[in-house]
C-alpha positions in Angstrom: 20.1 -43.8 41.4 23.7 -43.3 41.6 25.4 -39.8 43.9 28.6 -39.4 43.0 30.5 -36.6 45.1 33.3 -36.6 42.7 33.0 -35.9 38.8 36.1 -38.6 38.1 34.1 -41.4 40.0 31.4 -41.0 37.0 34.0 -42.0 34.2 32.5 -45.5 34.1 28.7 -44.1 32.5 28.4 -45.2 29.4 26.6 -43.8 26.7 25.8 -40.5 28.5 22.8 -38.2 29.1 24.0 -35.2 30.7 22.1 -32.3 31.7 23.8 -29.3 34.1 22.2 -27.2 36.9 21.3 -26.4 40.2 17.6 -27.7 40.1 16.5 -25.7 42.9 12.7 -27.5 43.8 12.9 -29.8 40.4 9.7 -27.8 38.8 7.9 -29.0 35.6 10.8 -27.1 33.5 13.3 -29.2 35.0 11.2 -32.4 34.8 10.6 -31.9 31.2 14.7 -31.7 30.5 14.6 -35.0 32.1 12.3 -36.6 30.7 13.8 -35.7 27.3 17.2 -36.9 29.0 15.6 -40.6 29.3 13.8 -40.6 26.0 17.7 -39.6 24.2 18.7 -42.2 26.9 16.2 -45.1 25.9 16.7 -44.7 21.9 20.9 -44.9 22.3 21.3 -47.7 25.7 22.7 -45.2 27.7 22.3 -43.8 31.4 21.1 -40.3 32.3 23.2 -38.0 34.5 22.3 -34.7 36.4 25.5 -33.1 37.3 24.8 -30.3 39.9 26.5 -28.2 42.8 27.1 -27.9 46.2 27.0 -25.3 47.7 24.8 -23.6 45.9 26.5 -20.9 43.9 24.9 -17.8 45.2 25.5 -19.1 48.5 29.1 -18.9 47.8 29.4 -15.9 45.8 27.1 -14.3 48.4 24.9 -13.2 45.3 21.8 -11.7 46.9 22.6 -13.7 50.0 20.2 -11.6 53.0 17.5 -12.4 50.2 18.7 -15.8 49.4 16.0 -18.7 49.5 15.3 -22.3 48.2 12.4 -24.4 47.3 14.3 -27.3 48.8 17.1 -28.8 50.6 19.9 -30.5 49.2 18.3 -34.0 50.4 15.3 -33.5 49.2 16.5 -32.2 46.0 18.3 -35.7 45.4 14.9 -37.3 46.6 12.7 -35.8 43.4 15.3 -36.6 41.0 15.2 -39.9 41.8 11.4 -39.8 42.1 12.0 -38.4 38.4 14.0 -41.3 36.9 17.4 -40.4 36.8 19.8 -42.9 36.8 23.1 -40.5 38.0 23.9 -37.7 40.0 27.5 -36.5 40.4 27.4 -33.2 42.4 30.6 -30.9 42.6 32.0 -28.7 45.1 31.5 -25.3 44.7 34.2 -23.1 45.4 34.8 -19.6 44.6 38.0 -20.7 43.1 35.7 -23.4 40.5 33.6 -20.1 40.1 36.3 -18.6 37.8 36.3 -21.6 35.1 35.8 -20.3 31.8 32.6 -22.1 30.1 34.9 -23.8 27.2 37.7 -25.5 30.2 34.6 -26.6 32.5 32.8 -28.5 29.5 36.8 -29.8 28.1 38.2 -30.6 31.8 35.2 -31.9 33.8 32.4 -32.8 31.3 34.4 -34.4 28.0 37.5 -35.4 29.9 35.4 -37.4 32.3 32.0 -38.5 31.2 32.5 -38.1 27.5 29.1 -37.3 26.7 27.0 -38.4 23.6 23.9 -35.8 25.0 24.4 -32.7 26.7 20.6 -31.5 27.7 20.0 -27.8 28.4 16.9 -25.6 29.0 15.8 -22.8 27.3 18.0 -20.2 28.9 20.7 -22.4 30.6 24.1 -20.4 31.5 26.8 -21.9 33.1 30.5 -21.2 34.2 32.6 -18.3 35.0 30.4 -14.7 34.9 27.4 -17.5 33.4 28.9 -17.0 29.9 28.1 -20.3 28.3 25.2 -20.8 27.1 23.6 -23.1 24.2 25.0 -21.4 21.3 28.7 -22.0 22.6 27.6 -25.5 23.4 26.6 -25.6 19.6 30.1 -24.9 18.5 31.5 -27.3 21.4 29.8 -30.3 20.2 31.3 -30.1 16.5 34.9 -30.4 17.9 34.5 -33.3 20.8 31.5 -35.3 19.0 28.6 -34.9 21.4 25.1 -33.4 20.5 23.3 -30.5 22.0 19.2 -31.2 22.8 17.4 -28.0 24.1 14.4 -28.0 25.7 11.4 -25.0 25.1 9.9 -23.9 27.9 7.5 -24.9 30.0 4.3 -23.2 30.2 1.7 -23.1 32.9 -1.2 -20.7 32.3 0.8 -18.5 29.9 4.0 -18.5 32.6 7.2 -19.8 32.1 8.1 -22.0 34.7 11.5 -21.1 36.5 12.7 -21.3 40.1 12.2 -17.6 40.5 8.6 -17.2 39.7 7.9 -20.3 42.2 9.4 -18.8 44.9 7.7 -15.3 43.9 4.5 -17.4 44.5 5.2 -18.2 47.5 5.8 -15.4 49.1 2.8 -13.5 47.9 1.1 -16.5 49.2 0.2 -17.7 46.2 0.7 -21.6 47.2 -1.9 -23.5 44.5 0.0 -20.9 41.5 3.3 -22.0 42.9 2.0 -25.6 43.4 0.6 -25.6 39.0 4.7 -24.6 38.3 6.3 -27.1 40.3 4.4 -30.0 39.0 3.7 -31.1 42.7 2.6 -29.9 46.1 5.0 -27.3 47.8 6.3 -29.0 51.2 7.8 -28.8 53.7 9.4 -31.3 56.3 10.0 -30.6 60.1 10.6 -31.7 63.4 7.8 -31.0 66.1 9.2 -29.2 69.4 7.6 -28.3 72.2 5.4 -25.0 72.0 3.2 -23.0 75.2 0.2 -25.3 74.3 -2.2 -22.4 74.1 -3.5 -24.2 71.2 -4.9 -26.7 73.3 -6.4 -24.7 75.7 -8.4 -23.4 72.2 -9.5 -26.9 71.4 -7.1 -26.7 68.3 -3.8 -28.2 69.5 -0.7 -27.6 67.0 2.2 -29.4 66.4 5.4 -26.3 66.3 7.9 -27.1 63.7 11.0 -26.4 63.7 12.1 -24.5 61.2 14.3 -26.0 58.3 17.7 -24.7 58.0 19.0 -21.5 56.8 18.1 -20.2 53.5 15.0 -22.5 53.3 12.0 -20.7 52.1 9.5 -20.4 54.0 6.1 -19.1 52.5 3.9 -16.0 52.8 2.5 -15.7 56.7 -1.2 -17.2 57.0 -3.3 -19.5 57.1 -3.2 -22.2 55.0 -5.0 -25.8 54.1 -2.6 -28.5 54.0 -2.2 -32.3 54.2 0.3 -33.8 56.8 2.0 -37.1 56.5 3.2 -39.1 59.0 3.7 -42.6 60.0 2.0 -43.6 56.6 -1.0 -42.0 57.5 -1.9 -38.3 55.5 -4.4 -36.0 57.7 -6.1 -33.4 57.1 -4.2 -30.1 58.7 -4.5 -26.4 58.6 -1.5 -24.4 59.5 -0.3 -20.8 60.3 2.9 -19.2 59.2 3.7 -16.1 61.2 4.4 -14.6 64.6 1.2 -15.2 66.5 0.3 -11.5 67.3 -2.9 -12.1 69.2 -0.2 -14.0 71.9 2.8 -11.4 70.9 5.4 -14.0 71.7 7.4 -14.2 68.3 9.0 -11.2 66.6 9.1 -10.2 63.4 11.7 -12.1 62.0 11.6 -15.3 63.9 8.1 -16.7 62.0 6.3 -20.0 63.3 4.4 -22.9 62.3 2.1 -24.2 64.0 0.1 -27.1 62.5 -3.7 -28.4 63.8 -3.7 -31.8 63.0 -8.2 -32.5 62.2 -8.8 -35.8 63.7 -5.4 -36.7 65.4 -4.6 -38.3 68.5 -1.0 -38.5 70.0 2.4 -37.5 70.8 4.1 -36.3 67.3 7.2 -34.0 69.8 10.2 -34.8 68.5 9.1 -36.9 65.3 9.1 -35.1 62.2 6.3 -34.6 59.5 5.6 -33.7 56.1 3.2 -30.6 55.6 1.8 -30.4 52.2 0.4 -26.6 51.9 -2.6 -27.1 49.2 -3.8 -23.5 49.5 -3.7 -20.0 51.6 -7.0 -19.2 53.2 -6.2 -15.8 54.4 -3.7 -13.3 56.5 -2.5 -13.6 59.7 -4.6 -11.5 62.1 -4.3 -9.9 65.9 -7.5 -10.7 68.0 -8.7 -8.7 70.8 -9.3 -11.7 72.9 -8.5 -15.6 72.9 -12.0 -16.1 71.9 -12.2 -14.0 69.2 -9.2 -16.2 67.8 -10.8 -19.2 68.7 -14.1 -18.1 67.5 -12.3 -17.6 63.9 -10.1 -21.1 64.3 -13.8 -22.3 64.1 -14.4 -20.7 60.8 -11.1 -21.4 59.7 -11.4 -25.1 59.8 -14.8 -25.1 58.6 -13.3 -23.3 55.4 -9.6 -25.5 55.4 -12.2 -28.7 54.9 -14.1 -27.1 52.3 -10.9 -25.9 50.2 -9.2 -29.9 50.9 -12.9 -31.2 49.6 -12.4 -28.6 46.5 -9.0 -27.5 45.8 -9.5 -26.1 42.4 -12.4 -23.4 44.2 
C-alpha cells in the first residue's frame, strides 16, 4: 500500500477508487465501503484510494475535545487498511484554515483536480467539508458535471445496530468489549510498552506487566477486569487484565487509570518491550479489598473464570 502525505503526489492513480473519511478503528461499516471500493476497482483495472486526515478534525476544531477519544492511532489505523486491501492512502493536513472549504471547492480543487476519479465511495450518512455540508445527494449532482460516478454503501448491521465509530466507543466504555468487538469486525486492542510497576502482583503470585498508556485521546475501556489474549514475540498467551486505579493499594487516582496485565503461563522479562493486548471480554468491576488476601483470594477466582470465558467466548 501506497501513503501519500500530499494529495498532488497521488495524480499518477489511474482509474480511481476513492472513498473519504476519517476511519476512526476501520469497523465492519468501513470494511464494507472497501470492499465495494475493490470490487468497482477489479471490474474497471483501477486502484483504490482512502483519502483521510490528519489531525483528526475534532481535534483541531476542539469539537468535544475533554471528551474526545479514538479506537486507534494513526499508525494503526494505516495498519488495518492495509490489512483490508487498499492499494492508496493519501492523508491531508488538517487545518482549521482547510476546515472552511466549501464541499463543491474540496471535491473540484483536491479530488477532480488531482485524482480525477472514475468512483467516489461513500457510506450511508457520509458528510464532509466546511460545517459537514456535502453529503451524497450533492455528490449526485457533482458527478454529472466532472464525469465520475457516486456508489453508496447501506449500512452495516450487527444485531439490529448500525455500525458507526460512536456506538463502538459507547461499548467500550460501558464495558461492553465482546458488543464492541461484533461492530468492529475484529478484536478491540490495544498496544503498549511495559514499565516498571511496585511488583505487588508478584508478591500475590499473579505478576503483571504495567503498560504504559497510549497517547492522548486514545480510548481506553471501561475499568475491570477483563479476559484477553497478549501477543508478543510471535507467541499469543493467555492474559487477564485490569483497567482502573487499584483501590485495594490506593496508589492511582481517579483520573490516572492502569493496566496491569497477568500473563497465565509466562516466564520472563517483557519491561520495556511492548505488547499487544487483545480484550475478548469484561468479567466484572473493579473492586476495593479489605486485605491483600481477600484480592488475591478473588485473583484466584478471576483466572479460574478469565480461562473459562477464553475456552468459551460466546458464554
Amino acid at each position: 500500500m501506497k501513503v501519500f502525505r500530499n494529495i498532488i503526489e497521488a495524480r499518477n492513480i489511474s482509474n480511481a477508487v476513492v472513498t473519504i473519511g476519517t476511519f476512526d478503528g476501520v469497523h465492519l461499516g468501513h470494511q464494507a465501503i472497501f470492499n465495494k471500493m475493490k470490487e468497482l476497482a477489479q471490474k474497471i483495472g483501477g486502484q483504490t484510494v482512502v483519502i483521510t486526515f490528519h489531525p483528526h478534525p475534532r481535534q483541531v476544531l476542539n469539537i468535544d475535545s475533554s471528551n474526545m477519544r479514538f479506537l486507534c492511532t494513526p499508525e494503526e489505523k494505516l495498519q488495518k487498511i492495509e490489512k483490508f486491501g487498499i492499494d492508496n492512502v493519501v492523508i491531508i493536513p488538517f487545518t482549521k484554515e482547510f476546515s472552511r472549504t466549501p464541499s463543491e471547492v474540496f471535491i473540484k480543487d483536491y479530488i477532480i483536480d488531482n485524482i480525477k476519479p472514475a468512483y467516489i465511495v461513500v457510506g450511508y450518512d457520509h458528510h464532509f467539508g466546511k460545517n459537514r455540508m456535502g453529503d451524497f445527494d450533492l455528490l449526485n449532482d457533482l458527478m454529472k458535471q466532472y464525469g465520475f460516478k457516486v456508489e453508496r454503501v447501506a449500512a452495516q448491521d450487527i444485531d439490529n445496530i448500525a455500525v458507526s465509530s460512536t456506538k463502538i466507543r459507547n461499548a467500550l466504555a460501558v464495558g461492553n468489549v465482546k458488543g464492541a468487538n461484533r461492530l468492529l469486525g475484529y478484536t478491540y486492542a490495544i498496544t503498549a510498552e511495559v514499565v516498571v510497576g511496585n511488583k505487588i502482583g508478584r508478591t500475590l503470585g499473579f505478576p503483571t506487566a504495567n503498560l504504559e498508556l497510549p497517547r492522548e485521546y486514545m480510548l481506553i475501556g471501561n475499568r475491570g477486569v477483563y479476559a484477553c489474549l497478549v501477543d508478543y514475540e510471535g507467541q499469543t498467551y493467555k492474559a487477564m487484565a485490569n483497567i482502573g486505579h487499584r483501590p485495594t493499594i490506593g496508589d492511582r487516582s481517579e483520573d490516572n487509570p492502569l493496566i496491569e496485565v497477568n500473563l497465565f503461563d509466562f516466564d520472563g522479562d517483557l519491561y520495556s518491550k511492548q505488547i499487544h493486548v487483545r480484550f475478548i471480554d469484561r468479567i466484572r468491576d473493579e473492586e476495593k479489598f479489605d486485605s491483600l488476601e481477600a484480592l488475591k483470594t478473588q485473583l484466584e477466582l478471576d483466572k479460574t473464570e478469565v480461562l473459562k470465558r477464553l475456552m468459551d467466548p460466546d458464554q
